[in-house]
Gaussian input, Z-matrix of N, CA and C with variables (Angstrom, degrees):
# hf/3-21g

backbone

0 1
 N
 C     1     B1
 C     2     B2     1     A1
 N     3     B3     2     A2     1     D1
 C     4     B4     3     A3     2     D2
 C     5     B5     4     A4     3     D3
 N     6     B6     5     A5     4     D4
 C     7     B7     6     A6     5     D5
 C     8     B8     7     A7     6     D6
 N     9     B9     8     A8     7     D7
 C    10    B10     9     A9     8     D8
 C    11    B11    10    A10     9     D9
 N    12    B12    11    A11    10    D10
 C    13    B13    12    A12    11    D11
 C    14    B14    13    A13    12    D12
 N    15    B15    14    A14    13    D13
 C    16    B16    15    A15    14    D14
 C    17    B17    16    A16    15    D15
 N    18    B18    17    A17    16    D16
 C    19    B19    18    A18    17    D17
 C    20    B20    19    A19    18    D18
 N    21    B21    20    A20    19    D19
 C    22    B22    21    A21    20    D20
 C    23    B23    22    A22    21    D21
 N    24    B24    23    A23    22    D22
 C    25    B25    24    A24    23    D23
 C    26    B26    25    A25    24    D24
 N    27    B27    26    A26    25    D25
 C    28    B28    27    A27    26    D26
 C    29    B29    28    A28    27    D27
 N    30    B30    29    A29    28    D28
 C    31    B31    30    A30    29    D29
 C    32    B32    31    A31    30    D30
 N    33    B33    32    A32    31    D31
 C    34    B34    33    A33    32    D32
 C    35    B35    34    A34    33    D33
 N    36    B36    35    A35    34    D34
 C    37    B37    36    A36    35    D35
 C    38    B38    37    A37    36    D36
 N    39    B39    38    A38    37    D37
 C    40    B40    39    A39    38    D38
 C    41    B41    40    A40    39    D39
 N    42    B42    41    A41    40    D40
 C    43    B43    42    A42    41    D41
 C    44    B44    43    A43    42    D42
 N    45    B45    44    A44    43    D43
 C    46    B46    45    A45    44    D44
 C    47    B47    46    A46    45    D45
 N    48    B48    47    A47    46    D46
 C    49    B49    48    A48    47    D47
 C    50    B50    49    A49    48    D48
 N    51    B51    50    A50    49    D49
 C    52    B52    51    A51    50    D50
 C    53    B53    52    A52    51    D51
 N    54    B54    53    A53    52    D52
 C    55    B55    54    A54    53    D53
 C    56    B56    55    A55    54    D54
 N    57    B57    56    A56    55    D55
 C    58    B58    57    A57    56    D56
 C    59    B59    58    A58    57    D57
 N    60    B60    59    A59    58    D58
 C    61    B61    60    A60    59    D59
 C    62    B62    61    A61    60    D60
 N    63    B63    62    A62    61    D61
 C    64    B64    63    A63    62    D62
 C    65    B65    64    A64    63    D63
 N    66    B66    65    A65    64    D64
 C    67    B67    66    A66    65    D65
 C    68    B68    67    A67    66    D66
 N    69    B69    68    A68    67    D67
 C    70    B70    69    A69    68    D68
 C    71    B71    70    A70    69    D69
 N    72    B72    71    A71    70    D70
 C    73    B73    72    A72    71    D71
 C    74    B74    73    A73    72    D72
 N    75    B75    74    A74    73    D73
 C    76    B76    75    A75    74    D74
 C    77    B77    76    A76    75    D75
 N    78    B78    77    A77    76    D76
 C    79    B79    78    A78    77    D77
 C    80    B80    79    A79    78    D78
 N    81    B81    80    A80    79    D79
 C    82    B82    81    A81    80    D80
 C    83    B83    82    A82    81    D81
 N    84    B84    83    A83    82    D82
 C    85    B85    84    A84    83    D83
 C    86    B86    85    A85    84    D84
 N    87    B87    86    A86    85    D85
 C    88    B88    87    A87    86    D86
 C    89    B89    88    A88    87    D87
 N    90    B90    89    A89    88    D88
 C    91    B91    90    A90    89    D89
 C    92    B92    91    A91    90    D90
 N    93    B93    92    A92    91    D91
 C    94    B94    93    A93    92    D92
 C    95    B95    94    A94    93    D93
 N    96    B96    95    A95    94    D94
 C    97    B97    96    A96    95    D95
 C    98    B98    97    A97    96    D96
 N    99    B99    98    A98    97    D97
 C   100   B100    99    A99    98    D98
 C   101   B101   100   A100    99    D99
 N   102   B102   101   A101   100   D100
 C   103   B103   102   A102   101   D101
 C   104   B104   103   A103   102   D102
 N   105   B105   104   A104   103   D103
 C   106   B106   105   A105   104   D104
 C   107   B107   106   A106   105   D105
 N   108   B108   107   A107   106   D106
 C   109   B109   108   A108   107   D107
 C   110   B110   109   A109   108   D108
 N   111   B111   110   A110   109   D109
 C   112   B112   111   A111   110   D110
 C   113   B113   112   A112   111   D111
 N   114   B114   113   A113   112   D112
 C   115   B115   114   A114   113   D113
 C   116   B116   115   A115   114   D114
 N   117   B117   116   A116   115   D115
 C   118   B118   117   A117   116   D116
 C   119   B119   118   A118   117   D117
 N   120   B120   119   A119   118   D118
 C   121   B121   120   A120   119   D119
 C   122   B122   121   A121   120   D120
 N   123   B123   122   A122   121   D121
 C   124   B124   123   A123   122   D122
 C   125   B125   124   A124   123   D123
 N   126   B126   125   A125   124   D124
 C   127   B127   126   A126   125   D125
 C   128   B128   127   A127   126   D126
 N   129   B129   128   A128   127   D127
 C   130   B130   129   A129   128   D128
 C   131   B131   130   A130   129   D129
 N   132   B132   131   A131   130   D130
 C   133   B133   132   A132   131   D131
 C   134   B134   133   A133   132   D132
 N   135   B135   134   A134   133   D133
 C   136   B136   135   A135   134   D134
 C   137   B137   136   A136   135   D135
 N   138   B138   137   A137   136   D136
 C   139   B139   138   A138   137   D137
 C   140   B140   139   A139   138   D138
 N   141   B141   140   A140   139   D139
 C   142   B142   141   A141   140   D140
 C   143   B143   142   A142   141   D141
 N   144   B144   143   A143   142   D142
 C   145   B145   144   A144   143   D143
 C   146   B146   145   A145   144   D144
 N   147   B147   146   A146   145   D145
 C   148   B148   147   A147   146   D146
 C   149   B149   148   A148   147   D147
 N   150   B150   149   A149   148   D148
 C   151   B151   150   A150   149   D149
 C   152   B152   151   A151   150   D150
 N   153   B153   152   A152   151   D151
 C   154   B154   153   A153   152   D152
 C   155   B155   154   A154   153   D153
 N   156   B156   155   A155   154   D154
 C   157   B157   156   A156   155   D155
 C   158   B158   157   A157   156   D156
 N   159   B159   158   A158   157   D157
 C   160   B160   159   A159   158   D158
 C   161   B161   160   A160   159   D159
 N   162   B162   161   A161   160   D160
 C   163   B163   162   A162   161   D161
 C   164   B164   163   A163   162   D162
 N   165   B165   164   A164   163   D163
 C   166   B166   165   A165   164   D164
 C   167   B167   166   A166   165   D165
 N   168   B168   167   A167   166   D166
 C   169   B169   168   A168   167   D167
 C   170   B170   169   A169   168   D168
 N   171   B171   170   A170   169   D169
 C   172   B172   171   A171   170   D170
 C   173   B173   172   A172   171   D171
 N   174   B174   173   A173   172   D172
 C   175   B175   174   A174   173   D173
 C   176   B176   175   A175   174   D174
 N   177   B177   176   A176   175   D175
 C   178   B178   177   A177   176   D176
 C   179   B179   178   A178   177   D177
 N   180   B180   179   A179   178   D178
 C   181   B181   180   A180   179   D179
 C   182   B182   181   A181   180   D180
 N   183   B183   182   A182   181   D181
 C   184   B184   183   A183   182   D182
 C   185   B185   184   A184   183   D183
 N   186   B186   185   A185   184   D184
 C   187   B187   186   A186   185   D185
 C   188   B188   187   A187   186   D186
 N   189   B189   188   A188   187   D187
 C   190   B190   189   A189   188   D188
 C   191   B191   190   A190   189   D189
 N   192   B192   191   A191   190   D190
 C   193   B193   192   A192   191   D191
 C   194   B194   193   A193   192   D192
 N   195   B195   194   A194   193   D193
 C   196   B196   195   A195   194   D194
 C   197   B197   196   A196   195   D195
 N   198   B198   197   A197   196   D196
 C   199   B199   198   A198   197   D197
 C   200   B200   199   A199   198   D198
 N   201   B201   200   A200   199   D199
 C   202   B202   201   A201   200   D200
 C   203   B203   202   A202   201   D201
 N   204   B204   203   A203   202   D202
 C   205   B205   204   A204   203   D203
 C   206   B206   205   A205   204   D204
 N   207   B207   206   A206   205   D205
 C   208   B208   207   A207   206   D206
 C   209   B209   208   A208   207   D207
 N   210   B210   209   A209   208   D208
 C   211   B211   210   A210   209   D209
 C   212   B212   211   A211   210   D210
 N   213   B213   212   A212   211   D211
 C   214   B214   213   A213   212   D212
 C   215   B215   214   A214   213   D213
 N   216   B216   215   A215   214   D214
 C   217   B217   216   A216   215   D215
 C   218   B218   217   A217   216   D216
 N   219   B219   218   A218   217   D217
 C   220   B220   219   A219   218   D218
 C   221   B221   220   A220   219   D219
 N   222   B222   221   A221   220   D220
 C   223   B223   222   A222   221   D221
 C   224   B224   223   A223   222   D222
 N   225   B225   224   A224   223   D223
 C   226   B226   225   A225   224   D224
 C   227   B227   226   A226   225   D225
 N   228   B228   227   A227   226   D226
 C   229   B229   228   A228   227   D227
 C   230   B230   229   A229   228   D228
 N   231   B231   230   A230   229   D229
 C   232   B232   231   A231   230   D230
 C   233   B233   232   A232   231   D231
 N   234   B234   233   A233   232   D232
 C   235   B235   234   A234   233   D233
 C   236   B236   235   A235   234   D234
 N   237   B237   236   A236   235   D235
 C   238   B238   237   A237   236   D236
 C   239   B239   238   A238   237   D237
 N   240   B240   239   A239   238   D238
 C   241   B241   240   A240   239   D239
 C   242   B242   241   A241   240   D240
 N   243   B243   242   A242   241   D241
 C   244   B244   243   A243   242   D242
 C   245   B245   244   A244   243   D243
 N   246   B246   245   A245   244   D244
 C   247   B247   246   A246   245   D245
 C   248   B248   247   A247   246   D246
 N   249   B249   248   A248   247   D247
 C   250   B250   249   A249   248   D248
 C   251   B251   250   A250   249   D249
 N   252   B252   251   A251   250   D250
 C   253   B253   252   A252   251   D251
 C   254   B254   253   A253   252   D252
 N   255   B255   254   A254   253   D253
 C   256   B256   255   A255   254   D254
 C   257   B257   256   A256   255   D255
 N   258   B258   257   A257   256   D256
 C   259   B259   258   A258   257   D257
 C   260   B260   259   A259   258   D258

   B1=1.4383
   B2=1.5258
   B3=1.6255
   B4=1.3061
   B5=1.3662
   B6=1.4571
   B7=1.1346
   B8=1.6854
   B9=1.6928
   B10=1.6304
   B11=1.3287
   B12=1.2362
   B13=1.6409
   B14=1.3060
   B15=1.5837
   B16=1.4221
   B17=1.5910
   B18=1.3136
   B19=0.8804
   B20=1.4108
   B21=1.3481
   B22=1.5955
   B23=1.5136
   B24=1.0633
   B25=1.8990
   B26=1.2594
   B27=1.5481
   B28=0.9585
   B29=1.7622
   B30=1.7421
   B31=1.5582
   B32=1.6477
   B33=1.4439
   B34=1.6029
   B35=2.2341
   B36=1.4037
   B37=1.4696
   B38=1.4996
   B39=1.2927
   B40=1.4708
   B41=1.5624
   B42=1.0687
   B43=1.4185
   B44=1.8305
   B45=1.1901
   B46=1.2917
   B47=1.3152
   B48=1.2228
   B49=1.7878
   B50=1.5173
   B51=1.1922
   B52=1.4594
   B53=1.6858
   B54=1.3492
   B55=1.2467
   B56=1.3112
   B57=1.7035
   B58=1.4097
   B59=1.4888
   B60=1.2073
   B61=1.8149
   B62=1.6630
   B63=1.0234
   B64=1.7461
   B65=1.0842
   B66=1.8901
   B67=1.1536
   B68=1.5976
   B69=1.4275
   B70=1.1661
   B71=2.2538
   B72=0.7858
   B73=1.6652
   B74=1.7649
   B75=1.5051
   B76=1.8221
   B77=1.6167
   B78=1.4513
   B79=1.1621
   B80=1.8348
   B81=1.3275
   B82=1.8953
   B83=1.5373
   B84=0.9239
   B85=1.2226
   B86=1.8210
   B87=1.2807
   B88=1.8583
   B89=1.3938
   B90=1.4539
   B91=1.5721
   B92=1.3047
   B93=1.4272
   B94=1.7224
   B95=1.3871
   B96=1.6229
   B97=0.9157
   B98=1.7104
   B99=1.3371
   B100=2.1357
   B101=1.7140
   B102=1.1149
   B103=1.2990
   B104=1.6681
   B105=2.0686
   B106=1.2524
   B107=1.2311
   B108=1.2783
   B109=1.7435
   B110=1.6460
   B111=1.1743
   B112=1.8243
   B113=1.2182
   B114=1.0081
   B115=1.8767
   B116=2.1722
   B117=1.4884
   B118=1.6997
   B119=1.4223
   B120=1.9215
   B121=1.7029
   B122=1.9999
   B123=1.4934
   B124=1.2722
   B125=1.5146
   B126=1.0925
   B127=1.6773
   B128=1.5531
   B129=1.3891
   B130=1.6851
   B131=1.3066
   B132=1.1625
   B133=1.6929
   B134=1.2955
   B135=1.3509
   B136=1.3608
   B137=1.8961
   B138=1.3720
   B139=1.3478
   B140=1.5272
   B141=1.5939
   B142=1.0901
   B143=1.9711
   B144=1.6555
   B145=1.3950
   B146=1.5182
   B147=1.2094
   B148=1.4956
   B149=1.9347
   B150=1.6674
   B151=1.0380
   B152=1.8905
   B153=1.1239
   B154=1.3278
   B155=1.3575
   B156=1.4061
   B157=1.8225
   B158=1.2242
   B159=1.5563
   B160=1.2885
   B161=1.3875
   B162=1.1945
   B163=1.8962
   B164=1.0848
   B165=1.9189
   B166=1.3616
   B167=1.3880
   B168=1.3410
   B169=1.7493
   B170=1.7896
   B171=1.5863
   B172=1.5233
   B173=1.4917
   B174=1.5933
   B175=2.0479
   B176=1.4218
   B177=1.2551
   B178=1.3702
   B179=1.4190
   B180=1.3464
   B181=1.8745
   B182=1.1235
   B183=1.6163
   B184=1.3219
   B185=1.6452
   B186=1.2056
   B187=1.6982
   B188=1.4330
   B189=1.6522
   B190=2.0879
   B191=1.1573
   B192=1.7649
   B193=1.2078
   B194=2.1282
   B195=0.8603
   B196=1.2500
   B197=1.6533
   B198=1.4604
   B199=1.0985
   B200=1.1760
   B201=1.4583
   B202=1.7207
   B203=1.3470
   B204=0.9348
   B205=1.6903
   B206=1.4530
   B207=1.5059
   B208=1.1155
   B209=1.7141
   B210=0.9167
   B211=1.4806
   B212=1.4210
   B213=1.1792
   B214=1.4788
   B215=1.6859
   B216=1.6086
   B217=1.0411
   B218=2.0360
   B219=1.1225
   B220=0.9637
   B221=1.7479
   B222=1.2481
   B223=1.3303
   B224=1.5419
   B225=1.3303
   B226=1.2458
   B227=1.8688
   B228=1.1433
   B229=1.2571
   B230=2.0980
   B231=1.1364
   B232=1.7733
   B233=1.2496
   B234=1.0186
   B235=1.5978
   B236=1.7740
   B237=0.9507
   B238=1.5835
   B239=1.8685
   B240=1.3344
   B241=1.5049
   B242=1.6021
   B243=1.3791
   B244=2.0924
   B245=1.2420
   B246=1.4471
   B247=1.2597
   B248=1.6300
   B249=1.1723
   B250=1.3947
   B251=1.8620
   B252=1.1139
   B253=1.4566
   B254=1.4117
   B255=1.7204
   B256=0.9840
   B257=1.7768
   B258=1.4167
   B259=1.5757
   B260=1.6964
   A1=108.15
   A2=109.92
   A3=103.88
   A4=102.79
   A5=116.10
   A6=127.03
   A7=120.42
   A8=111.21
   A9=127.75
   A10=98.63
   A11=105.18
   A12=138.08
   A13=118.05
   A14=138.75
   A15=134.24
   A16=117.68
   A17=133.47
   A18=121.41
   A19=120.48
   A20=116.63
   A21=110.09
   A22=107.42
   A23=123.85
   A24=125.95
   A25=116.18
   A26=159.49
   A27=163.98
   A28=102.86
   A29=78.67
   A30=94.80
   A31=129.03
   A32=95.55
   A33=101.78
   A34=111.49
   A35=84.70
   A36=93.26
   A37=123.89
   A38=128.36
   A39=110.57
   A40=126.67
   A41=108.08
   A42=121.44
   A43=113.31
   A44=117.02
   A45=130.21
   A46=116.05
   A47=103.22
   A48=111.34
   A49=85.16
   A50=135.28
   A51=146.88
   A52=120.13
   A53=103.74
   A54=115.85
   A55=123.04
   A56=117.68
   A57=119.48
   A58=93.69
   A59=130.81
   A60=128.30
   A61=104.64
   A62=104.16
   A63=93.94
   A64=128.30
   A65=103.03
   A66=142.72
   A67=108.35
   A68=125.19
   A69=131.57
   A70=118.20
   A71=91.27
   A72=88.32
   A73=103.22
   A74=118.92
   A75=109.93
   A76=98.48
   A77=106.65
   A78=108.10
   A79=116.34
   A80=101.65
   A81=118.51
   A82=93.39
   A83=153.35
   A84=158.10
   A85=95.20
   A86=87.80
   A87=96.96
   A88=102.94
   A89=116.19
   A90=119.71
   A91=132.86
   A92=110.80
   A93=121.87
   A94=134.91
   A95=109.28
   A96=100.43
   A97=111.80
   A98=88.30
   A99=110.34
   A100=79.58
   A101=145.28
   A102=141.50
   A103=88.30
   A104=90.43
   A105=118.17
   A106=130.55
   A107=111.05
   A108=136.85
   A109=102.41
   A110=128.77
   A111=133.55
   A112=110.66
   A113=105.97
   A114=126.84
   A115=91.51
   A116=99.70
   A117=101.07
   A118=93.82
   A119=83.79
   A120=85.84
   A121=87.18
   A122=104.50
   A123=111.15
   A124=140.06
   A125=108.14
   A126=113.76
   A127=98.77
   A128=118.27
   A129=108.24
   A130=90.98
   A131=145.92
   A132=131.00
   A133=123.03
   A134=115.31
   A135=125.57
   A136=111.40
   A137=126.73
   A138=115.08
   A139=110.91
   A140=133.80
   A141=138.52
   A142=88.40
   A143=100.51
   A144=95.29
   A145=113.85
   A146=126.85
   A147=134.52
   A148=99.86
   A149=117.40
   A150=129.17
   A151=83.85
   A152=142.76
   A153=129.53
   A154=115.06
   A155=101.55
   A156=100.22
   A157=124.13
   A158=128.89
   A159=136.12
   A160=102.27
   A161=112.28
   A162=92.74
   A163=109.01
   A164=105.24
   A165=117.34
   A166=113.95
   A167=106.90
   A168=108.77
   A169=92.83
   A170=98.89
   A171=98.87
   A172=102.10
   A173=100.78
   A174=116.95
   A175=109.66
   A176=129.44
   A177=125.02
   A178=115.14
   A179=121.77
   A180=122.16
   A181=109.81
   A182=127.66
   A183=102.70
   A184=107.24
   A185=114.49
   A186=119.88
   A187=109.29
   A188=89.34
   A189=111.76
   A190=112.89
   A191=119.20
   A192=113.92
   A193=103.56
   A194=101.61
   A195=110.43
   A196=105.79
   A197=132.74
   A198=138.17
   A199=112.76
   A200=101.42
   A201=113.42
   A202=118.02
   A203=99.95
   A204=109.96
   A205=126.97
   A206=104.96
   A207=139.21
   A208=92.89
   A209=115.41
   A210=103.03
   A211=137.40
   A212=109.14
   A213=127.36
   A214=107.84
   A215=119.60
   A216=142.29
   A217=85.52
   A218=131.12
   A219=131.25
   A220=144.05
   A221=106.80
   A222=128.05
   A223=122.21
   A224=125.82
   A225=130.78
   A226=96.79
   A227=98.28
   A228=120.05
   A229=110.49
   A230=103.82
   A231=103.22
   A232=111.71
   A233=120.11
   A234=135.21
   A235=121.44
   A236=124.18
   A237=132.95
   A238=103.35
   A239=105.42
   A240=140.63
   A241=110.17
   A242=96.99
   A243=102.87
   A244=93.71
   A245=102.28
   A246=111.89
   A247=110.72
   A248=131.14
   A249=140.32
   A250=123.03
   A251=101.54
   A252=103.99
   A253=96.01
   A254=91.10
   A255=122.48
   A256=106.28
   A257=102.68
   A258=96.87
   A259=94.36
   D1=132.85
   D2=175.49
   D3=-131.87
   D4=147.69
   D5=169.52
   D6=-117.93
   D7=146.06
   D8=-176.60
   D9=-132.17
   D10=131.36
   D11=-166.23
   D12=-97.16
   D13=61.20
   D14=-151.91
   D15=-67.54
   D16=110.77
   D17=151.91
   D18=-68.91
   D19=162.53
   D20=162.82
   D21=-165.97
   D22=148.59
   D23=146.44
   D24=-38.79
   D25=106.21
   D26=-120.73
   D27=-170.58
   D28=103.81
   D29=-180.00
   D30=-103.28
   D31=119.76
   D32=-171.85
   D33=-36.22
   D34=141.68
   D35=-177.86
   D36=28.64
   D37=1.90
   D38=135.62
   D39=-74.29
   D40=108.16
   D41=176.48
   D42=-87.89
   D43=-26.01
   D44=149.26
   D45=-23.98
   D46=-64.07
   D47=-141.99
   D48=-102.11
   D49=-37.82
   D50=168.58
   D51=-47.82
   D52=-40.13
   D53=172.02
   D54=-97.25
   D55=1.95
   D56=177.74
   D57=-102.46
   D58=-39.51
   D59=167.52
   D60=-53.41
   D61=-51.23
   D62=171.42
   D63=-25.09
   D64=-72.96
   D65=-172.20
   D66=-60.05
   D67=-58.26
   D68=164.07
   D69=-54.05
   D70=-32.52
   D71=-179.18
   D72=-107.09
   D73=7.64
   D74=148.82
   D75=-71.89
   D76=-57.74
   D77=-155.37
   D78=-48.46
   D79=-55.27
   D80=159.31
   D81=-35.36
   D82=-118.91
   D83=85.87
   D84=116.73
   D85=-79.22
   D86=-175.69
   D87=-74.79
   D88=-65.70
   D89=177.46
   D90=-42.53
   D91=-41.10
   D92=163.52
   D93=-93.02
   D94=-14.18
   D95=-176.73
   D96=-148.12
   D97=11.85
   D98=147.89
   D99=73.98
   D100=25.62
   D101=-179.64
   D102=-86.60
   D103=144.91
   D104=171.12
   D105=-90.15
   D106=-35.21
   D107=-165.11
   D108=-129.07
   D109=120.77
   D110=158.70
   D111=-113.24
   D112=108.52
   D113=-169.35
   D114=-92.72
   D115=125.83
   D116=171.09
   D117=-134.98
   D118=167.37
   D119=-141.50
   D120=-82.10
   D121=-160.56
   D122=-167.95
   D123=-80.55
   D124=97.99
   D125=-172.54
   D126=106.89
   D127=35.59
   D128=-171.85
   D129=-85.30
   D130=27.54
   D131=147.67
   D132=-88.15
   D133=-56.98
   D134=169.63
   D135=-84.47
   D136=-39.33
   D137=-178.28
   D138=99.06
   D139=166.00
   D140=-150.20
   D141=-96.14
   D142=145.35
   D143=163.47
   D144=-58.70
   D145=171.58
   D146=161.29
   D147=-84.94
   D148=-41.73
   D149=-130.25
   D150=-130.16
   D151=137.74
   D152=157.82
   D153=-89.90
   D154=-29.49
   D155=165.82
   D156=-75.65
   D157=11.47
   D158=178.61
   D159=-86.87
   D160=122.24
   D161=165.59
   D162=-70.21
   D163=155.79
   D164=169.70
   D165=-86.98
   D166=151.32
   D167=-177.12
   D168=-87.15
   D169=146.69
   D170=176.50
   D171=-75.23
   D172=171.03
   D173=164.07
   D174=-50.33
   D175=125.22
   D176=138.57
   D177=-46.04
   D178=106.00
   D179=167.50
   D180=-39.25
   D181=-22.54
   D182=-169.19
   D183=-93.82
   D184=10.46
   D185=173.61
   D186=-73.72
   D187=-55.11
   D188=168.39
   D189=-33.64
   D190=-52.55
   D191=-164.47
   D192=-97.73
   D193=4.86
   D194=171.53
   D195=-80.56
   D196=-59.57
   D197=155.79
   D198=-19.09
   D199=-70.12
   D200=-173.96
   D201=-49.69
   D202=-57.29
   D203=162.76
   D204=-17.24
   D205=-66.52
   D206=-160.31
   D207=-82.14
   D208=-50.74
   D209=177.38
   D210=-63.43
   D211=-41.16
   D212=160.03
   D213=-47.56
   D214=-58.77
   D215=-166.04
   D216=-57.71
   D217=-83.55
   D218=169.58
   D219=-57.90
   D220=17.24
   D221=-167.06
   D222=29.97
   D223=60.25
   D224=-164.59
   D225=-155.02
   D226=152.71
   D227=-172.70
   D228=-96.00
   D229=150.13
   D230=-171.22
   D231=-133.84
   D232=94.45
   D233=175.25
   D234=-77.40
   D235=77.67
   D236=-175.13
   D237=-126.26
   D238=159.66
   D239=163.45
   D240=-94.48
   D241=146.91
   D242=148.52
   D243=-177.30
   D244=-173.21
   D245=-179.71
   D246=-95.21
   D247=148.77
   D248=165.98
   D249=-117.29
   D250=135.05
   D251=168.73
   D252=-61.10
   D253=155.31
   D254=-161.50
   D255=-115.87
   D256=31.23
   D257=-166.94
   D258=-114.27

């Protein structure tokens, strides 16, 4: 078992661009460097509030399942945080 540790720039409420660095550094990840597991750091979908009294907007599922996707697709495992509604 190997594990890769993603750093990244992590941009508030783009979940887009957050989830295409994801997506792009599993793939690096398994393919280059035979890694099993890519651990990213916390809230790298949505990003740190600026404000703590701001609410956070929850994940779009379809980012989740974009991940998911992507992992299977690449045989590697994806270790991330965010926030989720609570409904």
């Amino acid at each position: 078992m190997k594990f890769s540790l993603l750093t990244q720039n992590i941009f508030q409420d783009l979940e887009n661009k957050n989830t295409e660095t994801i997506i792009k550094n599993a793939m690096l990840a398994a393919k280059e460097k035979d890694s099993t597991i890519l651990l990213t750091p916390e809230l790298s979908l949505q990003g740190f509030p600026k404000k703590f009294e701001k609410p956070v907007k929850p994940v779009e599922p379809e980012r989740i399942n974009e991940i998911k996707k992507a992992a299977s697709q690449y045989g590697i495992s994806i270790g991330f945080g965010n926030f989720q509604s609570s409904r």
